[in-house]
MDAnalysis code that builds the backbone (N, CA, C; Angstrom):
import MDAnalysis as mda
import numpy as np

u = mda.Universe.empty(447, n_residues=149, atom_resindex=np.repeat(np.arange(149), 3), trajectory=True)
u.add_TopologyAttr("name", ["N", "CA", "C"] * 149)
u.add_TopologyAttr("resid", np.arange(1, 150))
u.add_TopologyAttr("resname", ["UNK", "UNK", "UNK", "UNK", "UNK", "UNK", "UNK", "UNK", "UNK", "UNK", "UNK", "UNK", "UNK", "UNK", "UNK", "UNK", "UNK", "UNK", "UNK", "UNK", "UNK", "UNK", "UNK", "UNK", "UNK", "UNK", "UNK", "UNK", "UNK", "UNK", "UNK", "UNK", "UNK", "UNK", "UNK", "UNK", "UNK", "UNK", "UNK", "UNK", "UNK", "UNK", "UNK", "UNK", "UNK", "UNK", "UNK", "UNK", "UNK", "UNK", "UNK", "UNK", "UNK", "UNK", "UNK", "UNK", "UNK", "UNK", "UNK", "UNK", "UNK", "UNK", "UNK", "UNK", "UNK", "UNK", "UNK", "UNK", "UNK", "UNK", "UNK", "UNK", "UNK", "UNK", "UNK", "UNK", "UNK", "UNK", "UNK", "UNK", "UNK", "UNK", "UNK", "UNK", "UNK", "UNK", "UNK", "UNK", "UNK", "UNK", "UNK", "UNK", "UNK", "UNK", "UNK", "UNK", "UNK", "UNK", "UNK", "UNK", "UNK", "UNK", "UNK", "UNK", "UNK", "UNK", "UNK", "UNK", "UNK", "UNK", "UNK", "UNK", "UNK", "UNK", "UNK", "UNK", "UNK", "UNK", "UNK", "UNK", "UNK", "UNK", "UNK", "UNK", "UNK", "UNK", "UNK", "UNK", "UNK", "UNK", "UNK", "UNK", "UNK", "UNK", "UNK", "UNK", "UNK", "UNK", "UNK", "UNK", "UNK", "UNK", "UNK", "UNK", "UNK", "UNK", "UNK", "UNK", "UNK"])
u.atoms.positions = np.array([
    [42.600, 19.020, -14.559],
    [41.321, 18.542, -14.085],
    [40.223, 19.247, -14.880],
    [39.452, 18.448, -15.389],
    [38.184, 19.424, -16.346],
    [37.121, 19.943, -15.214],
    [36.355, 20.668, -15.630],
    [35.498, 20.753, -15.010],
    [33.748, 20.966, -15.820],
    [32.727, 20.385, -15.185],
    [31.734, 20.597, -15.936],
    [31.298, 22.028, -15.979],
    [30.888, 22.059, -17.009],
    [30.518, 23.702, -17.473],
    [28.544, 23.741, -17.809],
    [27.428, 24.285, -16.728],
    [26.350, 23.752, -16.828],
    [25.191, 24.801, -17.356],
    [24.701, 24.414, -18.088],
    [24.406, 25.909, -19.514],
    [22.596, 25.366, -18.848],
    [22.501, 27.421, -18.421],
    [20.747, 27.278, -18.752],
    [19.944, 26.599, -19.627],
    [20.240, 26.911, -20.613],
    [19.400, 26.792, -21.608],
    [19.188, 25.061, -22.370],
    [20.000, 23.865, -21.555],
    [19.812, 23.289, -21.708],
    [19.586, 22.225, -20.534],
    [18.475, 21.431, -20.943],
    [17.814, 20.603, -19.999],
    [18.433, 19.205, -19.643],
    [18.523, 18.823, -17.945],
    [18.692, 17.758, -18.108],
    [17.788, 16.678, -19.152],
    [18.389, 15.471, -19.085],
    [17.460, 14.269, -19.909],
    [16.197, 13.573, -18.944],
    [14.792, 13.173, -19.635],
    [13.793, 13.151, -18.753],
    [14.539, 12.133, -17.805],
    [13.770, 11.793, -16.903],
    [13.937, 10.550, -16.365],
    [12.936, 9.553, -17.004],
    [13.110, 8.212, -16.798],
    [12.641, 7.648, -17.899],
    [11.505, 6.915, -17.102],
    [11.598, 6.857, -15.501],
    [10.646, 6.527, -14.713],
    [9.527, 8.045, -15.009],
    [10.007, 8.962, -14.954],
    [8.967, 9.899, -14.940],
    [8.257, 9.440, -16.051],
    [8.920, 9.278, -17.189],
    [8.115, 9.679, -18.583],
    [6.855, 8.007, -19.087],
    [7.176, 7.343, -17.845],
    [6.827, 6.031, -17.374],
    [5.097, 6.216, -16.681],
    [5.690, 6.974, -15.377],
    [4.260, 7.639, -14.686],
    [3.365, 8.656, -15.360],
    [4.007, 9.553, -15.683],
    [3.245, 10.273, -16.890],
    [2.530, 9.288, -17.602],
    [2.831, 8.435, -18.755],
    [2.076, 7.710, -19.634],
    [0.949, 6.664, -18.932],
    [1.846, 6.424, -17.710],
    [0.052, 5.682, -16.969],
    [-0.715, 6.490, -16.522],
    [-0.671, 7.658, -16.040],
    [-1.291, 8.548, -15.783],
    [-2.357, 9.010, -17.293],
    [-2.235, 9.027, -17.771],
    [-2.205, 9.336, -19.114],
    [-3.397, 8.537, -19.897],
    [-3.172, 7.447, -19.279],
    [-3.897, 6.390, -19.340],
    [-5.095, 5.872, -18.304],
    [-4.913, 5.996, -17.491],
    [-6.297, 6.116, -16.234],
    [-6.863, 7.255, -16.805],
    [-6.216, 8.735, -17.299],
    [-7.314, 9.617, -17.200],
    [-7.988, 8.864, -18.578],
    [-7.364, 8.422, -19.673],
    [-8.338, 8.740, -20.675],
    [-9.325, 7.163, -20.379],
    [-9.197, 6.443, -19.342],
    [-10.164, 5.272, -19.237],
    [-11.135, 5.564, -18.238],
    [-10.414, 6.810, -17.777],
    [-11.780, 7.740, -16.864],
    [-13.254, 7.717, -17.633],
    [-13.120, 7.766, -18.394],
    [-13.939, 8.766, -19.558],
    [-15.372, 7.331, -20.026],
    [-14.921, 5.837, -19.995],
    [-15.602, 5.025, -19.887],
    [-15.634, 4.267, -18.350],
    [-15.913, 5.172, -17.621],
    [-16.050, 4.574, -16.166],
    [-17.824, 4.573, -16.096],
    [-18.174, 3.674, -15.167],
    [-19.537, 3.682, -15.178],
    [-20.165, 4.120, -14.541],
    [-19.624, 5.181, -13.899],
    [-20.585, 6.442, -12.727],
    [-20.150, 7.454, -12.053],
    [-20.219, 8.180, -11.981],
    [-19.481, 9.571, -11.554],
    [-18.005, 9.373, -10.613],
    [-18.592, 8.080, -9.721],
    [-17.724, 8.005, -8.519],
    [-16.421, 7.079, -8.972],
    [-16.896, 6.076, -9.830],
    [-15.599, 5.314, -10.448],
    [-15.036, 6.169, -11.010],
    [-15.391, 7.426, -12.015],
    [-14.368, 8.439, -12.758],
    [-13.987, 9.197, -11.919],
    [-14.553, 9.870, -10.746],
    [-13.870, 10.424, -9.674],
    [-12.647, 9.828, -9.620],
    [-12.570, 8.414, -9.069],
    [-11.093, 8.123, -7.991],
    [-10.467, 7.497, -9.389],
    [-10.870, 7.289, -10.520],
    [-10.041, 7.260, -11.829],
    [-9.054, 7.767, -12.165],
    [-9.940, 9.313, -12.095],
    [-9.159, 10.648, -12.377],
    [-7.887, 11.129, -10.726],
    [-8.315, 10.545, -10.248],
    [-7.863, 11.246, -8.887],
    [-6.164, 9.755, -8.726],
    [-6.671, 9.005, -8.896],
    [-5.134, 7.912, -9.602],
    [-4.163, 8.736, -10.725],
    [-4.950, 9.128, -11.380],
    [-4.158, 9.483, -12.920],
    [-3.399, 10.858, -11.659],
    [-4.168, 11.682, -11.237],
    [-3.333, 12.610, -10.481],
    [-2.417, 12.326, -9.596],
    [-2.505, 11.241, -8.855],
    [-1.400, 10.709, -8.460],
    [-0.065, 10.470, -8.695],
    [-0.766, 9.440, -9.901],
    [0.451, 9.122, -10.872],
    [1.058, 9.785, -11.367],
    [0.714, 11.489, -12.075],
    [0.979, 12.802, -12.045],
    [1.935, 13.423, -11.187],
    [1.484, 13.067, -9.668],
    [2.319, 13.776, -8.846],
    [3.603, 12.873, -8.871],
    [3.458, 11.559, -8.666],
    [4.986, 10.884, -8.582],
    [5.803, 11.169, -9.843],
    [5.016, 11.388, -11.159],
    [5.969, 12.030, -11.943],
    [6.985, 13.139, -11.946],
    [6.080, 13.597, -11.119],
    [6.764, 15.113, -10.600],
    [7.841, 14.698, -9.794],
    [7.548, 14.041, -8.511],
    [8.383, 13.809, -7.752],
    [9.768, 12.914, -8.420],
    [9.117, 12.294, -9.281],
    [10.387, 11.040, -10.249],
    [11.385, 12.282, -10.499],
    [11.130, 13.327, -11.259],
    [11.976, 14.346, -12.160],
    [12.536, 15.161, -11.271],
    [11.598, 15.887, -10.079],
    [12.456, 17.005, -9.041],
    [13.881, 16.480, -8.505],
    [14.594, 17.854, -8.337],
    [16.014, 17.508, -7.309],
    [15.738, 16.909, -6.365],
    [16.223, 15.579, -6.064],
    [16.262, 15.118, -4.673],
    [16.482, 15.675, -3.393],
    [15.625, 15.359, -2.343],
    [16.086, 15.885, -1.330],
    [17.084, 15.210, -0.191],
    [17.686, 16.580, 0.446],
    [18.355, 15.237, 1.166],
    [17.772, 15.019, 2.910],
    [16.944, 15.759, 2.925],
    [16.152, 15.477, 4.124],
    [14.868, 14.096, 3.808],
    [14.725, 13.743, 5.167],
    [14.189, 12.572, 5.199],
    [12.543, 12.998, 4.830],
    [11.456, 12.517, 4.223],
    [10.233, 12.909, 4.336],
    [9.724, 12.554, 5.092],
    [8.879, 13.162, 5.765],
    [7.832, 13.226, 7.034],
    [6.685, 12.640, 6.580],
    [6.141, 13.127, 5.850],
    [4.785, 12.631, 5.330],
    [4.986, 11.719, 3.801],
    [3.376, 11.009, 3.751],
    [3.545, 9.996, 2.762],
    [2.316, 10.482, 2.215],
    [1.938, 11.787, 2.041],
    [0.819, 12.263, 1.226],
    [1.770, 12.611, 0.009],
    [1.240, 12.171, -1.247],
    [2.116, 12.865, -2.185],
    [1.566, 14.396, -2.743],
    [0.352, 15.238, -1.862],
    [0.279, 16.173, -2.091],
    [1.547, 17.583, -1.816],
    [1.693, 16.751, -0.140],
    [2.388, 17.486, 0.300],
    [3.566, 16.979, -0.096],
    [4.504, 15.953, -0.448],
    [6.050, 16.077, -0.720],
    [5.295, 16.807, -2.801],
    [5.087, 16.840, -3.155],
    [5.449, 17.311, -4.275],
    [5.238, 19.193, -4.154],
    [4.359, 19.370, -2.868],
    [4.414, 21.068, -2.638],
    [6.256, 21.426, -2.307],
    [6.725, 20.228, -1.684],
    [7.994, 20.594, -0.950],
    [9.263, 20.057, -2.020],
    [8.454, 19.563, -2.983],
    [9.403, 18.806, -4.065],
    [9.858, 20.374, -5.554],
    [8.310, 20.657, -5.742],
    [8.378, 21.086, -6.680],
    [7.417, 22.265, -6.371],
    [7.655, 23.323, -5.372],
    [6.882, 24.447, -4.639],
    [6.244, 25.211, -5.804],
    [6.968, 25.342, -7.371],
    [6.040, 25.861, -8.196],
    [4.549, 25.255, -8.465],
    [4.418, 24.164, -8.055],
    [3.415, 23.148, -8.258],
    [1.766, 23.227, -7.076],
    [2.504, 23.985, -6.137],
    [1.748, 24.136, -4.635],
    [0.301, 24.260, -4.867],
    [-0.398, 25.264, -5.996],
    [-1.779, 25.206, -6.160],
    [-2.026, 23.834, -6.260],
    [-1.705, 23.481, -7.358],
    [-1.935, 21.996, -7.395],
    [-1.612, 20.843, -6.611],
    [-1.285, 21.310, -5.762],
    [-1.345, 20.415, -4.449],
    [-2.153, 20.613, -3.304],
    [-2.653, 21.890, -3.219],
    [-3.645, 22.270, -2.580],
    [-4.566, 21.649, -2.860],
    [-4.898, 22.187, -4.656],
    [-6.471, 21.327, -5.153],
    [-6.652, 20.174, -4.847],
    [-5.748, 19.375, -5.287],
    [-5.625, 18.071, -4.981],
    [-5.944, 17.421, -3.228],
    [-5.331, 18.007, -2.614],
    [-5.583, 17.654, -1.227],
    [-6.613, 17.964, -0.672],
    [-7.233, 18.818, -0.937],
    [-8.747, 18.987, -0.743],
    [-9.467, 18.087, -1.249],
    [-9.376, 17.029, -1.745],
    [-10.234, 16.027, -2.692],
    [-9.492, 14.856, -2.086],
    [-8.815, 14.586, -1.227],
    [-8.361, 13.360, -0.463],
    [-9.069, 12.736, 0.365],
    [-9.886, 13.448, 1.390],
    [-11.155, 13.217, 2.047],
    [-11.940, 12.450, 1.727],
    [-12.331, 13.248, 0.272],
    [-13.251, 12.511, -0.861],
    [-13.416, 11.069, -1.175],
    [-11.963, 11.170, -1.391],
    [-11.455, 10.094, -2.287],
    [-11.019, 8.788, -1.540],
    [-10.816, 9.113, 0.284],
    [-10.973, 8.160, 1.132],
    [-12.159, 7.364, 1.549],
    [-13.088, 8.378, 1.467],
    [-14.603, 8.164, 2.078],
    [-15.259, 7.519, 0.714],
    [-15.069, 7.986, -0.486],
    [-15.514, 6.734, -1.950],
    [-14.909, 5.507, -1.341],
    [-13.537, 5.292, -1.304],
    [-12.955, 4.292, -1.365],
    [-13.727, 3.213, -0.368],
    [-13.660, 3.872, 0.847],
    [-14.040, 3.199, 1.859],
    [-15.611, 2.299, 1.690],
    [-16.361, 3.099, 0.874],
    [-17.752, 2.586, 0.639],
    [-18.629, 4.102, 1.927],
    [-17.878, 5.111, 1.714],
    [-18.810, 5.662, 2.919],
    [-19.653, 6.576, 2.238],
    [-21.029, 6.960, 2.011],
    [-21.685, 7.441, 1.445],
    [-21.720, 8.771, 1.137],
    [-20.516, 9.392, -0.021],
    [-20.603, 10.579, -0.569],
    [-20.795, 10.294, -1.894],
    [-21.451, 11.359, -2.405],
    [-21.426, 11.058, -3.866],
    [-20.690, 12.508, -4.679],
    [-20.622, 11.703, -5.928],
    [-20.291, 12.960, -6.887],
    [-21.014, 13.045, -8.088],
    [-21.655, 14.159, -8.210],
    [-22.494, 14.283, -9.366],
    [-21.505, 14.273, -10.803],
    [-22.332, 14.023, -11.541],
    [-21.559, 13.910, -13.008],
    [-21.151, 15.041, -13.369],
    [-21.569, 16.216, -13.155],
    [-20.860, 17.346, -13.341],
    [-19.418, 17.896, -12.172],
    [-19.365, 17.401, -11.628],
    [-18.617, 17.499, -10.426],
    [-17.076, 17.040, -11.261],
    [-17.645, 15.553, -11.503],
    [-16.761, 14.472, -11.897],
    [-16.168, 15.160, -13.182],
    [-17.163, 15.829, -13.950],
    [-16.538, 16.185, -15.270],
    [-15.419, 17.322, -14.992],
    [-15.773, 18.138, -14.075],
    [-14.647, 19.341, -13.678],
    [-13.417, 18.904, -13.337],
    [-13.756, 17.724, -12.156],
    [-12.388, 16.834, -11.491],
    [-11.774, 16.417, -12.699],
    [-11.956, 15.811, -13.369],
    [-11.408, 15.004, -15.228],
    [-10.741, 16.384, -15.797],
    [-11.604, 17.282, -16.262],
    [-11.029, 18.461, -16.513],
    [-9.459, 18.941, -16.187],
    [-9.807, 19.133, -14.704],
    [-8.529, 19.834, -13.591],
    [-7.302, 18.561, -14.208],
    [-7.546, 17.847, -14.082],
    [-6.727, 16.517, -13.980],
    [-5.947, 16.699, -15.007],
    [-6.776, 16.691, -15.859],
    [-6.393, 16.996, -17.786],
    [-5.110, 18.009, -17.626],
    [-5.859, 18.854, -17.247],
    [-5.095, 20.382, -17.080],
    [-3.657, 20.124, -16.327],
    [-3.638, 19.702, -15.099],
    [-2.291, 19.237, -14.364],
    [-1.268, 18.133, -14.789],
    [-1.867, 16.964, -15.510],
    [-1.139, 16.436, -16.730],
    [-0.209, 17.408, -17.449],
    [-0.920, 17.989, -17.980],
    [-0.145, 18.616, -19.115],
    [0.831, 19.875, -18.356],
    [0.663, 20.153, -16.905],
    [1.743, 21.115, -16.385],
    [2.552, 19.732, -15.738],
    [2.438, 19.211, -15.433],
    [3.438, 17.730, -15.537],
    [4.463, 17.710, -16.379],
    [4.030, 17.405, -17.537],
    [4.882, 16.960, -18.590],
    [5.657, 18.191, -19.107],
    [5.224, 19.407, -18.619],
    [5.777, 20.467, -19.176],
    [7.166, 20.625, -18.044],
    [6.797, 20.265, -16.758],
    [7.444, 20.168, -15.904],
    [8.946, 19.517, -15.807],
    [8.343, 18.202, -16.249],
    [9.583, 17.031, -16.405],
    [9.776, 17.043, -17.851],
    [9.534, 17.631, -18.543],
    [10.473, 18.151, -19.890],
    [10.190, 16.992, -20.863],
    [9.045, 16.709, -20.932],
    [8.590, 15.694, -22.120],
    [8.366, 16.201, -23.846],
    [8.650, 15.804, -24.369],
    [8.354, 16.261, -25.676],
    [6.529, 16.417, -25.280],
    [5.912, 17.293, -26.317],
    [4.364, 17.430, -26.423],
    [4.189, 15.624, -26.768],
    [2.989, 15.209, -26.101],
    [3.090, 13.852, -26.081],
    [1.220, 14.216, -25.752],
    [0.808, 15.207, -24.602],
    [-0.445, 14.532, -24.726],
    [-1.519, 15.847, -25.409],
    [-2.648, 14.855, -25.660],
    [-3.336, 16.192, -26.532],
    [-3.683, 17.396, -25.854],
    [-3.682, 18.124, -26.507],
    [-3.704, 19.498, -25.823],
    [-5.241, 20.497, -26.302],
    [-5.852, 19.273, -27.063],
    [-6.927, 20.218, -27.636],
    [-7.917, 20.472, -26.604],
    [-8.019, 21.784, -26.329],
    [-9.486, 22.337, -25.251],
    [-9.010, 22.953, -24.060],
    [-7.896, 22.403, -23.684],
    [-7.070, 22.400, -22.117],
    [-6.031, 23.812, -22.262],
    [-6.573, 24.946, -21.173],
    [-5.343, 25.447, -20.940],
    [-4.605, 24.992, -19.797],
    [-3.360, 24.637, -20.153],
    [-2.784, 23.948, -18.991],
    [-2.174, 24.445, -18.000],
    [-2.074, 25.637, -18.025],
    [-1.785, 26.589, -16.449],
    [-2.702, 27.432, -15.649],
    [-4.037, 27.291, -16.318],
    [-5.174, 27.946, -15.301],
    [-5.305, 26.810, -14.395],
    [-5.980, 27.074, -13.766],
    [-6.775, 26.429, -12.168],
    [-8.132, 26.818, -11.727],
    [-8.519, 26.470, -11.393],
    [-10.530, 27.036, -10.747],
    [-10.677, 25.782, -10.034],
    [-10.496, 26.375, -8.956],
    [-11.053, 25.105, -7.785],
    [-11.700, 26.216, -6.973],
])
């Protein structure tokens, strides 16, 4: 009977749904960037993070407990617990991002919006580092493991 023999140093293969969400993600953020007002690049950027997190979730070990919640802040804290700041940040901006949606009167200043784009940028790229993508998105300006929220 053989048996598999399973070596650190080498990685499973991406998943190909991840490397799927990643690239739309990827893509909302950089159409963030021609949105026409703070609040459309807000929930732009705040999709692309989404799409971010299900990447995450695409690539993590499955669980075999049932999920409770359908925030993907919180299953990707419980998916991928190295990730937890960034699920914090993120969930703090859900509020936000309900009350835009809704039409309920918050706003976000353009500098606000530019930080949110920023962060976003930044968690992308601990994404892809995550689910084991070749370097794929640009990296110029971004350190991709700080945080400032």
């Amino acid at each position: 009977m053989a048996t598999k023999v399973l070596r650190a140093d080498v990685r499973p293969p991406v998943s190909p749904r991840a490397r799927i969400l990643l690239g739309r993600a990827d893509a909302l953020l950089s159409g963030a960037i021609g949105a026409g007002n703070s609040v459309d690049q807000f929930l732009d950027c705040y999709i692309a993070a989404l799409r971010g997190a299900a990447a995450v979730l695409e690539a993590a070990p499955k669980s075999t407990s049932r999920a409770r919640s359908r925030s993907a802040w919180v299953l990707m804290d419980k998916a991928a617990p190295e990730l937890g700041l960034w699920s914090e940040y993120f969930s703090a901006f859900s509020a936000t991002r309900a009350a835009l949606q809704a039409g309920v009167s918050r706003s976000i200043d353009d500098s606000s919006a530019d930080e949110f784009y920023r962060q976003v940028g930044r968690f992308l790229h601990v994404v892809e580092d995550f689910i084991g993508v070749e370097s794929r998105l640009d990296r110029v300006g971004i350190s991709s493991r700080s945080i400032s929220a």
